[in-house]
C-alpha positions, -999 to +999 in steps of 0.1 A: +000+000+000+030+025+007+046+020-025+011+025-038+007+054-020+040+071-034+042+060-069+008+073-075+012+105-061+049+109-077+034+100-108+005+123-107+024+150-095+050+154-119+020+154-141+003+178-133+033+200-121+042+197-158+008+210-165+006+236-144+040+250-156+030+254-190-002+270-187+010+292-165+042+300-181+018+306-215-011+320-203-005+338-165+034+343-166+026+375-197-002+391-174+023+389-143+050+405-168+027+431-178+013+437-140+047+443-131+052+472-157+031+492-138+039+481-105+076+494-112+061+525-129+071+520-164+034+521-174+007+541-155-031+532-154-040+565-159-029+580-188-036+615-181-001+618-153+021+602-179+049+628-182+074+612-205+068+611-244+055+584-267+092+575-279+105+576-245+073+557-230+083+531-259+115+530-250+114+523-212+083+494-216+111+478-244+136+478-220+117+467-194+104+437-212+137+429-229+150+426-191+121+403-184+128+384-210+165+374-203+159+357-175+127+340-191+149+308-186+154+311-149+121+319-138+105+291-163+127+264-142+116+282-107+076+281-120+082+244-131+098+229-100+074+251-076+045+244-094+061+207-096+068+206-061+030+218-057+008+195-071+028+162-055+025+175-022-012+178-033-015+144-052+001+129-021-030+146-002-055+132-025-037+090-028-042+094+006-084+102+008-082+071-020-066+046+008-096+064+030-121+056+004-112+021-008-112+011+030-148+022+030-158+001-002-151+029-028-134+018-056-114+045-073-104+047-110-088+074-137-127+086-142-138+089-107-100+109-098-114+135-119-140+141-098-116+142-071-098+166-091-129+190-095-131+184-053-096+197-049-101+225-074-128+237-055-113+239-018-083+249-029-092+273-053-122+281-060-139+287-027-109+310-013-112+327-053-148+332-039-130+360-013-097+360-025-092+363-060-057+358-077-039+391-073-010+408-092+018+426-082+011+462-074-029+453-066-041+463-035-048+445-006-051+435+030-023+426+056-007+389+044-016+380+075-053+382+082-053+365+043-032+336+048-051+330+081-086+329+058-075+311+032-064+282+050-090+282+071-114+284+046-094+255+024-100+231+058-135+244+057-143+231+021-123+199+027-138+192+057-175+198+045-167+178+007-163+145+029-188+154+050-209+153+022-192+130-002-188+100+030-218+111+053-248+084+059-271+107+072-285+138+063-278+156+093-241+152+084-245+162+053-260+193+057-234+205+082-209+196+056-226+222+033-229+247+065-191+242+075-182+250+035-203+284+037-191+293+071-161+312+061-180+329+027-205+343+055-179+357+076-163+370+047-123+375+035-099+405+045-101+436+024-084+465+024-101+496+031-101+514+004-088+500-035-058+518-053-037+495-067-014+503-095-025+478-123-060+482-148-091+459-130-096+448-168-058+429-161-061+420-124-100+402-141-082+386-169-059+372-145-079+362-116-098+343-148-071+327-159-058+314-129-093+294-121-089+279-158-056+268-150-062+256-120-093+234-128-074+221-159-044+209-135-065+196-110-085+178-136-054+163-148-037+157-115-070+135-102-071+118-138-032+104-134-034+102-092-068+077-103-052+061-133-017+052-111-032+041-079-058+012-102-027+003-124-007-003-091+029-001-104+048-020-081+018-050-081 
């Protein structure tokens, strides 16, 4: 069962680490790029305090990319083995609820780990997107702190209520599954005070968009491979 236990989430992991690198080096790493333009003041959101003229404005985003883009290399390694590093910790997380399941008579397969893919997506990003949306550098927002402490709490939250629901025999325990997974929407996330940040909402949307598209397609995937390894059983 051990071996079981690792080879599927290795497996699955480097899976969907692979993934998650390149949607996000494709699709999220640009926006970020872009984000951080105006977070270092080389573009400004409102264009009536520009001060510098359309060649020199040119000129400074050229070079600011151009310096982005020489150490493309580097930070496409540090989003692959992050991101890598990521979703095993997470596949290990979910081999584990399938050595819950199969002890309870639930048989597991490449079709139903999708649907503990789709579980995973949702208390780990969808239900803290629901008050913490992906952010940018330069947005605005509250202390780290009071965050961090919401999110996780919020992730245990929606775990907790998913197998609640998914595992309870009774309705009872069902329906405070569903209560413990509103709980921290109805108390609400950390905001700041009042919102200034430095990059256009129409960027900070198409990100916080983008990062719930990958994230559901690598959490798809990483249930799909953590399902298809644990039936095939490598070391059988």
């Amino acid at each position: 069962m051990f071996k079981r236990l690792i080879a599927s989430a290795l497996f699955a992991g480097l899976a969907g680490g692979l993934i998650a690198a390149a949607l996000q080096v494709f699709l999220m790493v640009p926006v970020i790029l872009e984000a951080e333009l105006y977070e270092d003041g080389v573009k400004v959101h409102n264009a009536a305090v520009i001060t510098a003229t359309p060649e020199e404005q040119a000129a400074a985003e050229e070079a600011a990319m151009a310096e982005a883009r020489s150490g493309a290399m580097v930070r496409n390694l540090g989003t692959f083995l992050a991101t890598t590093a990521s979703y095993t910790g997470f596949a290990f997380l979910m081999v584990a609820g399938f050595a819950f399941a199969q002890r309870h008579g639930i048989s597991v397969s490449a079709r139903t780990g999708i649907i503990w893919g789709l579980a995973g997506f949702i208390a780990f990003q969808l239900a803290p997107a629901l008050g913490l949306p992906a952010e940018l550098p330069g947005a605005s927002a509250a202390p780290l702190e009071l965050r961090q402490i919401w999110w996780g709490s919020t992730v245990v939250a929606t775990i907790a209520g998913i197998a609640a629901i998914a595992f309870g025999k009774t309705l009872p325990v069902q329906l405070f599954g569903l209560a413990i997974i509103i709980l921290p929407q109805a108390i609400g996330a950390p905001h700041p005070a009042e919102y200034g940040g430095l990059v256009p909402p129409e960027l900070a949307a198409l990100f916080a968009g983008r990062a719930l598209a990958v994230g559901a397609a690598t959490w798809v995937t990483l249930g799909f491979f953590a399902g298809y390894f644990w039936r095939k059983d490598l070391f059988a």
